[in-house]
C-alpha positions as CSV (number, residue, x, y, z in Angstrom):
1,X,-42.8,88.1,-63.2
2,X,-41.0,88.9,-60.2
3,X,-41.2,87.3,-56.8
4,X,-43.6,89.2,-54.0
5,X,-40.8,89.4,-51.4
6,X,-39.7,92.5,-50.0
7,X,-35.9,94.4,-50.9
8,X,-34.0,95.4,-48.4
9,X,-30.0,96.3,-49.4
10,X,-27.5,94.0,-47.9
11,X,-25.7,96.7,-45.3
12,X,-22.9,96.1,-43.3
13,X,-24.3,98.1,-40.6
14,X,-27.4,95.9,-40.7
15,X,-24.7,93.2,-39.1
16,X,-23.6,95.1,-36.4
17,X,-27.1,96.0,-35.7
18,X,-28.6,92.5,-35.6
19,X,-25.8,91.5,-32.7
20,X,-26.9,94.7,-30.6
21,X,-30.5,94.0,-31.5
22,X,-30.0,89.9,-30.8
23,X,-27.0,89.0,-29.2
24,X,-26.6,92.5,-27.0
25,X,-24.5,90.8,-23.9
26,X,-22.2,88.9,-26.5
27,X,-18.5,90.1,-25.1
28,X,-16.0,92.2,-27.5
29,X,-12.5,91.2,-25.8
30,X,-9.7,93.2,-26.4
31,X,-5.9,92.8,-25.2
32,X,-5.2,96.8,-25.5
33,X,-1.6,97.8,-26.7
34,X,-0.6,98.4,-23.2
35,X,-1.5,94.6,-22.2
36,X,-4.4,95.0,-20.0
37,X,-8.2,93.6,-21.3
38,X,-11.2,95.7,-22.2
39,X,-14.4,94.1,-22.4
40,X,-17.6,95.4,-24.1
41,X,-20.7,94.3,-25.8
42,X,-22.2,94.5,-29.5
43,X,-24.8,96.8,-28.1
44,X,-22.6,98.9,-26.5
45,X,-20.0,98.5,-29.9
46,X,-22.7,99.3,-31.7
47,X,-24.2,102.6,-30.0
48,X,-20.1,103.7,-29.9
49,X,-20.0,103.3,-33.8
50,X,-22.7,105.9,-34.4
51,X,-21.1,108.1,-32.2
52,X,-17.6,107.2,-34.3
53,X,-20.4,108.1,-37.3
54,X,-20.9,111.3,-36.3
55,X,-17.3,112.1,-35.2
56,X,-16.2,111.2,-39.1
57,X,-19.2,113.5,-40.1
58,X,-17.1,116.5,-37.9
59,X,-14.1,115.8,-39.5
60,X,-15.6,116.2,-42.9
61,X,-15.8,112.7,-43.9
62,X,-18.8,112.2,-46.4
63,X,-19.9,109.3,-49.0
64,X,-16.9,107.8,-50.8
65,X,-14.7,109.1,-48.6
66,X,-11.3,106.9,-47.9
67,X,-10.5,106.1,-44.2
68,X,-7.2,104.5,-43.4
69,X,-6.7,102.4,-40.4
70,X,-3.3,101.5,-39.5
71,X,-4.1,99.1,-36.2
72,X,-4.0,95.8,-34.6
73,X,-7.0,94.2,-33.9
74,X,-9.2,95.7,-30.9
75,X,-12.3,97.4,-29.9
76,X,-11.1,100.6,-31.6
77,X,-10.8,99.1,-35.0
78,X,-14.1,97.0,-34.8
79,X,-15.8,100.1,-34.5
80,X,-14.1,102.1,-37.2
81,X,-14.9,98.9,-39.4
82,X,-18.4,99.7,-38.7
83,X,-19.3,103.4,-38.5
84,X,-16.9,104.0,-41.7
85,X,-18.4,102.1,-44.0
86,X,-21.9,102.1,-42.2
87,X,-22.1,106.1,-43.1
88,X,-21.0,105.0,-46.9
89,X,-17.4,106.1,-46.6
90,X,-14.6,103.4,-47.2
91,X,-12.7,102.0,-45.0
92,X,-9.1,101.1,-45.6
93,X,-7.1,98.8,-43.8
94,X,-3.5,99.4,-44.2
95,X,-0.4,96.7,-43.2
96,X,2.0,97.8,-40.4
97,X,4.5,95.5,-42.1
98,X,5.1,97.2,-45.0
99,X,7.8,99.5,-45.8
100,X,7.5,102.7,-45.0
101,X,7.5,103.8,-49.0
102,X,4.9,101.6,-50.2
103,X,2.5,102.9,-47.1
104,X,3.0,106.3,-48.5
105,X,2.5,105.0,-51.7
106,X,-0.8,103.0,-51.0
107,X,-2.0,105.9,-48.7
108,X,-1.8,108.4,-51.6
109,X,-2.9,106.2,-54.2
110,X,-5.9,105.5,-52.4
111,X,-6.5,108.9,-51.7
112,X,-7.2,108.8,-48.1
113,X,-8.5,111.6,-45.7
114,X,-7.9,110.5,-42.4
115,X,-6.0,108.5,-40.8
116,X,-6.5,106.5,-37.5
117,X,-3.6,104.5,-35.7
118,X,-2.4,102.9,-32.5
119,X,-0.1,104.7,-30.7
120,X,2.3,101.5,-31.4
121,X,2.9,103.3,-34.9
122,X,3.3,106.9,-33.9
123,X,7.1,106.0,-35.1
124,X,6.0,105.2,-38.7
125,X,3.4,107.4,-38.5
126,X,5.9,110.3,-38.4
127,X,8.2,108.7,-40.6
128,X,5.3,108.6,-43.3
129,X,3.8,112.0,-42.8
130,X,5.8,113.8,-44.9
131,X,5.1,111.9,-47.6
132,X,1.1,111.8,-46.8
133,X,0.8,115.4,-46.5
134,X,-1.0,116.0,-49.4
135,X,-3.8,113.7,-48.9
136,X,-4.3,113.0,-45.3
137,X,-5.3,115.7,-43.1
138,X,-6.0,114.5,-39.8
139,X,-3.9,111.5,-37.9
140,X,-6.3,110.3,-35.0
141,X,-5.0,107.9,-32.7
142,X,-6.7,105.0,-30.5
143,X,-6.5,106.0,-27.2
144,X,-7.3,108.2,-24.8
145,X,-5.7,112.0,-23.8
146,X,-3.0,110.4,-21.2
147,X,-1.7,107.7,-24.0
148,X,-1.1,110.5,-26.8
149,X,2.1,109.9,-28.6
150,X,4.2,113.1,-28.7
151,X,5.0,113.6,-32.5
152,X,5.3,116.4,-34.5
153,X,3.0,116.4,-38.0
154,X,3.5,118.6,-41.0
155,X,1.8,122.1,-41.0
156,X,-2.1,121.4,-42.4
157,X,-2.2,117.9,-41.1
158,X,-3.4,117.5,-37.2
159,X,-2.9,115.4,-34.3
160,X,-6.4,114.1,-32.8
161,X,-7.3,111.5,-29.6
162,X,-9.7,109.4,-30.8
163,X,-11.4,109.4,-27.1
164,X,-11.8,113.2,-26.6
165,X,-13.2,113.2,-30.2
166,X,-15.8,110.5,-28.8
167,X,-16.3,112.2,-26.0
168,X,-17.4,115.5,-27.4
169,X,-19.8,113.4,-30.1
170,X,-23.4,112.0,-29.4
171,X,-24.6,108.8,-30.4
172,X,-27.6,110.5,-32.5
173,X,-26.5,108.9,-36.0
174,X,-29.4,106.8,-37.6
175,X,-27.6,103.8,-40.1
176,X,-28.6,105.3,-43.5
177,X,-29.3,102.6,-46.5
178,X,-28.2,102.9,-50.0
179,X,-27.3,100.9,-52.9
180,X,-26.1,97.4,-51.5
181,X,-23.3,97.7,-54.2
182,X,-21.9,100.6,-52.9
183,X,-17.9,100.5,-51.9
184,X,-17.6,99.8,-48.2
185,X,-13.7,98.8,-47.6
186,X,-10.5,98.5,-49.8
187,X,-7.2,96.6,-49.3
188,X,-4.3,96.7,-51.0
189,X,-2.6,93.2,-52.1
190,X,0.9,93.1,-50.3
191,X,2.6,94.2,-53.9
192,X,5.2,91.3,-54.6
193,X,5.3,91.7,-58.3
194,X,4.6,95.8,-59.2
195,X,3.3,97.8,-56.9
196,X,0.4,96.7,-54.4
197,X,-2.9,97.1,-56.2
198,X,-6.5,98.0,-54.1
199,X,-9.5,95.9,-54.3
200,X,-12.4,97.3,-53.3
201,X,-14.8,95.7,-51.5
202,X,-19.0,96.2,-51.4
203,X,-21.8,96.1,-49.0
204,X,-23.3,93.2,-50.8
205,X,-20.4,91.2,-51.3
206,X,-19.0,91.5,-47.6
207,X,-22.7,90.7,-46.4
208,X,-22.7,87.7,-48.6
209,X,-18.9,86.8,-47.9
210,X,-20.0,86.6,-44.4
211,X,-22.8,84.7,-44.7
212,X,-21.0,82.1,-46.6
213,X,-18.3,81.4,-44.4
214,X,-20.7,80.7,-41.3
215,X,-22.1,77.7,-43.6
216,X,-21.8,74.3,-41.3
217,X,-19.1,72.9,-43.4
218,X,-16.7,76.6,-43.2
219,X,-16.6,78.4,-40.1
220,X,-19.6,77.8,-38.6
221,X,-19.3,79.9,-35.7
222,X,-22.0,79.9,-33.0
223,X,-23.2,82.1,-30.9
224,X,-21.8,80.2,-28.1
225,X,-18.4,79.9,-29.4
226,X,-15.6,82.0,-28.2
227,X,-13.4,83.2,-31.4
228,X,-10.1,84.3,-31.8
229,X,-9.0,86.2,-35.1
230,X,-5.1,86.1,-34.4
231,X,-5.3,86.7,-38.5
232,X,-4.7,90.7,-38.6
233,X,-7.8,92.8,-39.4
234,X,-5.8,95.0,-41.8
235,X,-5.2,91.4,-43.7
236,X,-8.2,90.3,-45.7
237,X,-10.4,92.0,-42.9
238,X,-9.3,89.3,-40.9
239,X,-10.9,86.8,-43.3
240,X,-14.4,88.0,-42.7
241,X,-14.4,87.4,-38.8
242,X,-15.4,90.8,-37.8
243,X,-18.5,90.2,-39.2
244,X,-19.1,86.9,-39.4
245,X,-18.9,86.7,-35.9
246,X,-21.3,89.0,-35.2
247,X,-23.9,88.2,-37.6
248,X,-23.5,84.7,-35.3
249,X,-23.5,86.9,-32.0
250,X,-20.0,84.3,-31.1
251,X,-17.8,86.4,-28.8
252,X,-15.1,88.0,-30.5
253,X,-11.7,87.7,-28.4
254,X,-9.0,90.1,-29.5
255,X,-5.1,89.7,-29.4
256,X,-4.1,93.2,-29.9
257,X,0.0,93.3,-31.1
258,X,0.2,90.4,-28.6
259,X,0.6,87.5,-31.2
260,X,3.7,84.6,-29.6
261,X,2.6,81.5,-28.4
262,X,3.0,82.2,-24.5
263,X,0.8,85.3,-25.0
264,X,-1.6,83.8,-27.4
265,X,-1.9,80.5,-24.7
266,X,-2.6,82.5,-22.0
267,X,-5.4,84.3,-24.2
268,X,-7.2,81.8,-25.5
269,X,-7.2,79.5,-21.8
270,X,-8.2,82.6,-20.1
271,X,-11.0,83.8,-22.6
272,X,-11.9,79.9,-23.3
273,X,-11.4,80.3,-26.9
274,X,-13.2,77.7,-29.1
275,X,-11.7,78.9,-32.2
276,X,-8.9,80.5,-34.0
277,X,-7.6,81.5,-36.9
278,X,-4.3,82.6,-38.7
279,X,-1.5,81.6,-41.0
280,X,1.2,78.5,-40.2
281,X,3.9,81.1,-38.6
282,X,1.7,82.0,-35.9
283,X,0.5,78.3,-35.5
284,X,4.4,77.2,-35.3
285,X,5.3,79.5,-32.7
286,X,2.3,78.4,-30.8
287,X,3.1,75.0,-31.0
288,X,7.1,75.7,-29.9
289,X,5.8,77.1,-26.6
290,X,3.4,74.7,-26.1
291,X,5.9,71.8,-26.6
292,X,7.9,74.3,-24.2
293,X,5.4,74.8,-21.3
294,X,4.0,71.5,-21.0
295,X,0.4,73.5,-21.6
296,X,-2.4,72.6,-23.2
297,X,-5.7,74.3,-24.9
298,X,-8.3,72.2,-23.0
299,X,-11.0,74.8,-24.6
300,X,-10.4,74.9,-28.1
301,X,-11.8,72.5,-30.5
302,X,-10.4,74.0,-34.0
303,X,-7.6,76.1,-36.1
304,X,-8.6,77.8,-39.4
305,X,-5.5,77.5,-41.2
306,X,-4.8,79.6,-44.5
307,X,-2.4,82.2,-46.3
308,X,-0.2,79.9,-47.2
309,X,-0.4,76.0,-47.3
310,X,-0.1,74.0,-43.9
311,X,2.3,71.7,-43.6
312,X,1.6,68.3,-42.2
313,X,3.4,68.5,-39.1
314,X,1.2,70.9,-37.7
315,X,-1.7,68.2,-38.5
316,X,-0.2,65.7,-37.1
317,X,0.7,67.6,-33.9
318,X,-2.1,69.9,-33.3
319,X,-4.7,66.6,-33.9
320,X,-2.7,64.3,-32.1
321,X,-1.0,66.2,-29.2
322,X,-3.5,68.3,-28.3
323,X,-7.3,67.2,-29.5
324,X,-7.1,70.6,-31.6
325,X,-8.7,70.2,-35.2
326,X,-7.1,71.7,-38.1
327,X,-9.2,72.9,-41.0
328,X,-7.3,74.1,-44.1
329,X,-8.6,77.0,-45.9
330,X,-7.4,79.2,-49.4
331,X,-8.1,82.5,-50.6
332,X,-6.8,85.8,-51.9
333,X,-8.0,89.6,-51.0
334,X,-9.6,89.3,-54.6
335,X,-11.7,87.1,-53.3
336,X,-12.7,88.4,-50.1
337,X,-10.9,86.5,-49.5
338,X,-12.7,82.8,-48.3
339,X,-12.6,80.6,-52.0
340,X,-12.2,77.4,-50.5
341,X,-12.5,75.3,-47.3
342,X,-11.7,72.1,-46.2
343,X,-14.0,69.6,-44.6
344,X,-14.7,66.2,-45.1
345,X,-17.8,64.6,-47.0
346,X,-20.2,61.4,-46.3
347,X,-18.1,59.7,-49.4
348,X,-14.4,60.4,-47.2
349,X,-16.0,60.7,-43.7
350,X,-14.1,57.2,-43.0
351,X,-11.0,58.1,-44.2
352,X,-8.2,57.7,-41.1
353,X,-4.2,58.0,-40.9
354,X,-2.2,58.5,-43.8
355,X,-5.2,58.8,-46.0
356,X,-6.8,61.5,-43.9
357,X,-3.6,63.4,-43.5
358,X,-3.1,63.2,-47.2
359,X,-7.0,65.3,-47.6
360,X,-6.4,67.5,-45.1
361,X,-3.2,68.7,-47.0
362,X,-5.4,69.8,-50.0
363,X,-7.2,73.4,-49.9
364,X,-10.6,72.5,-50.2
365,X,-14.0,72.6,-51.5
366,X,-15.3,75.8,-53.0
367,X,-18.0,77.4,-51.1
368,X,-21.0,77.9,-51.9
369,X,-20.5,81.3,-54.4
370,X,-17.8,80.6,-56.0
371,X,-17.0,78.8,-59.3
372,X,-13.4,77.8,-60.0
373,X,-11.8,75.5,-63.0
374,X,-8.0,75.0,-64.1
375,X,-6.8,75.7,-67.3
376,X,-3.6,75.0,-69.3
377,X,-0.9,77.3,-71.2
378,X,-3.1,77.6,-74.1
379,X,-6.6,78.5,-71.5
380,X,-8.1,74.7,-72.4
381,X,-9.9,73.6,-68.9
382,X,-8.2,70.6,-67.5
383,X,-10.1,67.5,-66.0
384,X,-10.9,67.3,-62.5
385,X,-9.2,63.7,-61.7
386,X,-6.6,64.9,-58.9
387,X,-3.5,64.4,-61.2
388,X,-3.9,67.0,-63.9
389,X,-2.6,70.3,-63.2
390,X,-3.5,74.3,-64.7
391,X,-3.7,77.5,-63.5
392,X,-6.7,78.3,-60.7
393,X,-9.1,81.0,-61.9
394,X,-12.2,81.5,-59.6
395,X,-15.0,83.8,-60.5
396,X,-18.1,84.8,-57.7
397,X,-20.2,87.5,-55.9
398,X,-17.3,88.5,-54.1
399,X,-14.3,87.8,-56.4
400,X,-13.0,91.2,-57.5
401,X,-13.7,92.1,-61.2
402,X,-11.3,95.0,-61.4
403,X,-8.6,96.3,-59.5
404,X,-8.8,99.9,-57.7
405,X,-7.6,102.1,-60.4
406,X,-8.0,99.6,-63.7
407,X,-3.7,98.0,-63.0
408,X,-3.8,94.3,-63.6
409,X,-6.2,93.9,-66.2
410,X,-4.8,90.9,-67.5
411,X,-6.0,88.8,-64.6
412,X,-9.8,89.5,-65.8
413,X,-11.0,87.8,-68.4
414,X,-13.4,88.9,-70.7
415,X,-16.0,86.2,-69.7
416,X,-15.1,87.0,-65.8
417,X,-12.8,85.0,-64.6
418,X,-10.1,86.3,-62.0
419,X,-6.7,84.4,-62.4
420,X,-5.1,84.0,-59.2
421,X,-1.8,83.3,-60.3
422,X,-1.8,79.8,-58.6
423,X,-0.8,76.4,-59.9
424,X,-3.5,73.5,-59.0
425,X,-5.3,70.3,-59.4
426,X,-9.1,69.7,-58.2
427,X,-9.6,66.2,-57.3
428,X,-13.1,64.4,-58.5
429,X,-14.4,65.4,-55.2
430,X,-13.8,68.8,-55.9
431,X,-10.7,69.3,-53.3
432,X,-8.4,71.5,-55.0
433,X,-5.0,71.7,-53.9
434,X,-2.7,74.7,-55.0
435,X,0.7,72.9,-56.4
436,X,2.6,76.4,-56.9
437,X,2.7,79.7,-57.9
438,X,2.4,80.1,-61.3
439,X,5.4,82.2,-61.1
440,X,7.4,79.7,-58.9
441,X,6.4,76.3,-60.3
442,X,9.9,74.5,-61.3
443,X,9.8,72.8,-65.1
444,X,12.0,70.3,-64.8
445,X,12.5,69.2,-68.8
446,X,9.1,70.1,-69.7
447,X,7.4,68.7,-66.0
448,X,5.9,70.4,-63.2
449,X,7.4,69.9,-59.9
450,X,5.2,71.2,-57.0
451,X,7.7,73.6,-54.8
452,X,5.1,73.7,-52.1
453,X,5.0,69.8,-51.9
454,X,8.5,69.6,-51.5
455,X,9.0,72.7,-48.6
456,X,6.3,71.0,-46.8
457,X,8.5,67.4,-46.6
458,X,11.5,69.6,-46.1
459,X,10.0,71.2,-42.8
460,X,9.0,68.4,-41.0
461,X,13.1,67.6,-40.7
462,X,13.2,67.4,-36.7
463,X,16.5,70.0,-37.9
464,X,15.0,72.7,-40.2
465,X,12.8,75.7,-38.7
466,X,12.0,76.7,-42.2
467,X,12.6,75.9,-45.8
468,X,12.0,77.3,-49.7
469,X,12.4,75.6,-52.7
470,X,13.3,77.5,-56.3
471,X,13.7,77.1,-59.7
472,X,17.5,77.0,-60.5
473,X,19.1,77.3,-63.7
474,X,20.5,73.9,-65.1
475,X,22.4,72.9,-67.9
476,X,20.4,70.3,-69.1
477,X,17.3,70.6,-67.6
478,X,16.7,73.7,-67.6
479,X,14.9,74.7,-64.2
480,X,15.8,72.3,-61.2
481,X,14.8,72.3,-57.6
482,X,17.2,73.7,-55.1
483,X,16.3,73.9,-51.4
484,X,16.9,76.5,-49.0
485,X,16.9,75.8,-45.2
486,X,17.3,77.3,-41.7
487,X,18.5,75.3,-38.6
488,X,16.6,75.4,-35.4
489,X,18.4,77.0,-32.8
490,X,21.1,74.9,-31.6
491,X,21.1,72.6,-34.3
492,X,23.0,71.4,-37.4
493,X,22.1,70.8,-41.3
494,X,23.6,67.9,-43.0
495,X,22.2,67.7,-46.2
496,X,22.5,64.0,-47.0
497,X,19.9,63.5,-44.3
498,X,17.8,66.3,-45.5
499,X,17.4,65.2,-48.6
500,X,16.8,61.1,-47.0
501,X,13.3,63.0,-46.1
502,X,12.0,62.5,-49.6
503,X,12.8,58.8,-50.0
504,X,9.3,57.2,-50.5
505,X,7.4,61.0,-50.9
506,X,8.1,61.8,-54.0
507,X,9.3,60.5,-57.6
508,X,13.4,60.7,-57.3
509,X,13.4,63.2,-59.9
510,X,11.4,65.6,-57.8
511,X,14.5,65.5,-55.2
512,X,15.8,68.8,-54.8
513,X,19.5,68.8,-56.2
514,X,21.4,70.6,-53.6
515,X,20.9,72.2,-50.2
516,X,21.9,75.7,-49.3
517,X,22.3,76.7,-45.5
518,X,21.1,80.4,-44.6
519,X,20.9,82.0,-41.7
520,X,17.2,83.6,-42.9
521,X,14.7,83.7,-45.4
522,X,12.8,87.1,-46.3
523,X,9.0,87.4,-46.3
524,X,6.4,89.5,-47.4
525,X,4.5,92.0,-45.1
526,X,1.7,88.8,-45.0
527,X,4.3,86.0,-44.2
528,X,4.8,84.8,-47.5
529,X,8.5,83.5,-48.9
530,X,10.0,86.3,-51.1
531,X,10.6,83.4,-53.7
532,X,11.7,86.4,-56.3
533,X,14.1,87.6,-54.0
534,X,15.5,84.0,-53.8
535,X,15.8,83.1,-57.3
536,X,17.8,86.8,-58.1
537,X,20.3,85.5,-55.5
538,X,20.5,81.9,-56.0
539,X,19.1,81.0,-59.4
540,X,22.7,80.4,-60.9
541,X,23.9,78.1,-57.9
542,X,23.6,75.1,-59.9
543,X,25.4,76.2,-62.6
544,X,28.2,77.3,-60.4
545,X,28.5,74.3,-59.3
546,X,28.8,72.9,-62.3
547,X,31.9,74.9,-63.8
């Protein structure tokens, strides 16, 4: 027997059309490429989407249909979020800090139509259209007809102002409803190992995703809270934000290109910003210029901390230094990417100092939704006691099961489980805490050593602006840490006292056994250390050292 309730398919333009229906004043601020604000509302956001609607209808866009987006976050984009995959195309947020060659790559691979772009990118725009030609065969950019970049585009593909094409539109474009498990946006992992491979998101799992993160103990944004997605909306659509918000009717504040700490400062004091979220870099930088100014954030109450672990300092400072809470959070964009979050329980709701600081370090609980166990080499699940570690695997309504065209299949097991490719331990509590890559973990004669552990200790050095840790080569060991730093401006490394930081923090043979000075450490287009990079260059050190 089935329950007597009514079906209705979980759409994402039923989100957008809750806040114009509920929370219609509720401000959209936007810091426009050019620097000035733009302010608007959910019902006027959402009456400009079904005008967007019935632009992409124009320009030939039907179901299915792939819609790139290659912009910061803004009005603009909110609205392409919506009215793309709110008339069942998909949309397709691509990463301004990837090279050139895998944008063309992911652009083709992905098949999209169109196109739309800040002018900031008219430069890589061009560089990339040769190569896009095929595919792509409109570029629209977003801004009016006095801001159009002057580039020329390969024959067959045109140039388009995304305000005279809204201009020349009407808003007469009713939201249509289909199957909730329709595709409704795709991203493309940032390709460290292979080439970057698209997961593509639904209707029901972005509703639900959204949903879960507004629980009391994750976001749990308000509608009277003021939020700030400094995490990119072409990363992760900036971690569910851009609808989570609304389904909350909280005001959506966003930075545009305009991410270092005096510009974010000035943002968040001006718009009263009650929360933010974004990776460690951004949240360092911030931090510098605070320390700087002598300013404070006398509005905002937390930081949503994720894409890569946090290390304690900025705890410690942000907590201590400026009342601002920090909540630690882990996902991937195969799951959505929220899988875990961070806040305390009535059993550890005491817990103060070291203790506390010690918790906050871990990743978190799982949300309601998702499932996640460790297992060991041989796929046996591994207690939850806080000491043993495996590899995370996570399954859940909005944990990919496949990747876009069918690469990777080895990270789907046959009883669905999605391997993330991380290195944890899950505490009786159910706090996880990611130890390593499973690529980058170190075996030191047969043991684990955590390399995110030790770059964590390493950058809380009063001299080191950032630091790495990889496996090298060793004669008797086999794998043994060595740690890579850079030096604040205007300071010195001495490595004696670099290493002195561990005394106490770790088991002495978790010590890293040398330390290398460079000037820089490459990332990925998301922030992350290019650890493989690392270990082609420096793997052998040890042994050189040796003889």
């Amino acid at each position: 027997m089935l329950g007597l309730m009514q079906d209705h398919p979980l759409m994402i333009s039923s989100i957008i059309r809750h806040a114009a229906r509920h929370h219609a004043s509720a401000e959209i601020v936007s810091k426009t490429t050019e620097g000035a604000l733009h302010r608007t509302t959910y019902a006027a956001t959402e009456a400009r989407a079904r005008r967007l609607a019935r632009v992409l209808q124009g320009l030939g866009i039907r179901p299915e249909d792939r819609v790139a987006t290659l912009a910061w976050n803004g009005y603009r984009h909110l609205e392409l979020y919506y009215a793309v995959s709110g008339m069942q195309a998909i949309c397709h947020t691509l990463n301004p800090r990837l090279a050139p060659a895998d944008l063309a790559y992911i652009i083709n691979h992905a098949g999209d139509a169109l196109l739309f772009a800040d002018t900031t990118f008219a430069p890589l725009v061009q560089a990339i259209a040769p190569e896009i030609r095929k595919t792509v065969r409109a570029v629209v950019f977003l801004c009016g007809p006095d801001s159009m970049p002057d580039i020329a585009l390969p024959e067959g593909m045109d140039l388009l102002c995304y305000e005279t094409l809204m201009d020349a539109a009407d808003e007469n474009f009713a939201w249509p409803v289909f199957d909730e498990r329709a595709a409704a946006s795709l991203c493309y992992t940032s390709g460290t190992t292979g080439n970057p491979k698209g997961v593509l998101y639904s209707h029901r799992s972005t509703v639900l995703h959204a949903m879960a993160i507004n629980q009391a103990d994750v976001f749990a944004m308000r509608a009277r809270d003021r939020v700030l997605p400094v995490v990119p909306m072409f990363h992760v659509n900036a971690w569910g934000i851009p609808y989570a918000a609304p389904m909350a009717g909280s005001t959506l504040i966003m930075p545009g290109r305009h991410l270092d700490g005096a510009s974010l400062t000035a943002l968040m004091n001006g718009e009263r910003a009650t929360i933010s979220a974004g990776v460690p870099t951004i949240w360092m930088g911030l931090l510098m210029h605070l320390r700087a100014s002598g300013e404070r954030l006398p509005h905002m109450q937390r930081f949503v901390i994720g894409g890569s672990a946090c290390p304690r300092m900025l705890f410690e400072a942000f907590q201590s230094e400026f009342g601002v809470r920090i909540d630690h959070a882990w996902g991937m964009t195969e799951t959505s990417p929220l899988g875990t979050y961070n806040t305390l329980k009535s059993t550890n709701a005491g817990l103060e100092g070291e203790a506390l600081l010690r918790l906050q370090e871990k990743q978190g609980r799982a949300l309601f939704g998702v499932d996640m166990r460790i297992v060991n080499d041989a796929g046996e699940e591994q207690p939850w006691d806080g000491e043993h570690t495996g590899h995370l695997e996570v399954r859940g309504p909005w944990v990919a099961s496949a990747y876009f065209d069918g690469q990777g299949a080895e990270a789907f097991s046959a009883d669905g489980w999605f391997a993330t490719g991380d290195v944890a331990s899950i505490d009786p509590d159910g706090y996880m805490e990611i130890t390593d890559r499973s690529k980058d973990v170190i075996k030191s004669g047969g043991e684990w050593i955590s390399s995110i552990q030790l770059e964590n200790i390493a950058v809380s050095h009063p001299d080191v602006a950032e630091a790495a840790i990889i496996a090298a080569t060793h004669p008797k060991w086999d794998e043994r840490p060595l740690l890579l730093v850079v030096a604040k401006p205007d300071r010195e490394i001495d490595k004696a006292d670099i290493l002195r930081i561990y005394d106490g923090k770790v088991a002495r043979w978790w010590v890293p056994d040398d330390v290398v000075v460079v000037d820089a450490l490459p990332h990925t287009a998301t922030g992350k250390l290019q650890k493989r990079a690392l270990r082609e260059t420096w793997r052998n050190h040890l042994l050189q050292q040796a003889g």
